[in-house]
N, C-alpha and C positions, 0 to 999 in steps of 0.2 A: 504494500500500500504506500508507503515513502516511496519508495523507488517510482510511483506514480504520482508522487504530488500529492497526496492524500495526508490528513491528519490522524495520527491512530492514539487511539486510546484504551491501555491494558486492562486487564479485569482480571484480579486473583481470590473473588469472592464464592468461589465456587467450589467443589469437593478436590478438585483434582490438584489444586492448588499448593503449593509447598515453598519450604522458607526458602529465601533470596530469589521469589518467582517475581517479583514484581521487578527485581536488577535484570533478572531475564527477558525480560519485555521492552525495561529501557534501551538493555544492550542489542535487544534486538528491532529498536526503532519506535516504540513506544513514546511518544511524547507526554504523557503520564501516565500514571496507572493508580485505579481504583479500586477499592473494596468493597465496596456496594452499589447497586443499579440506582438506588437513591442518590447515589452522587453524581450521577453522568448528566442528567440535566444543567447543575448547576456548571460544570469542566464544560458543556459545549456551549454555554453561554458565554464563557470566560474563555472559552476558545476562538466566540464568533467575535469577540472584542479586541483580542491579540494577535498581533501579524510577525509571524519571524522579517519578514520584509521592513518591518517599519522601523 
């Protein structure tokens, strides 16, 4: 999805999930990562307000 121009955002709120996963998602292009779907609203709001461009 980076390699597309896309902004990605991690999620280790789920079973499968294990410690330093959410380093795993940075290192793998992640530009945040979250731990509950309650928070993803608020990250794409604060996503749609921030430009690495700017």
């Amino acid at each position: 999805a980076r390699t597309a121009g896309m902004r990605v955002i991690g999620f280790t709120g789920a079973g499968h999930s294990y410690p330093g996963h959410a380093d795993a998602l940075t290192e793998a292009g992640a530009e945040t990562v979250i731990r509950r779907w309650a928070e993803l609203k608020s990250v794409i709001a604060a996503l749609s307000e921030w430009s690495a461009d700017a």
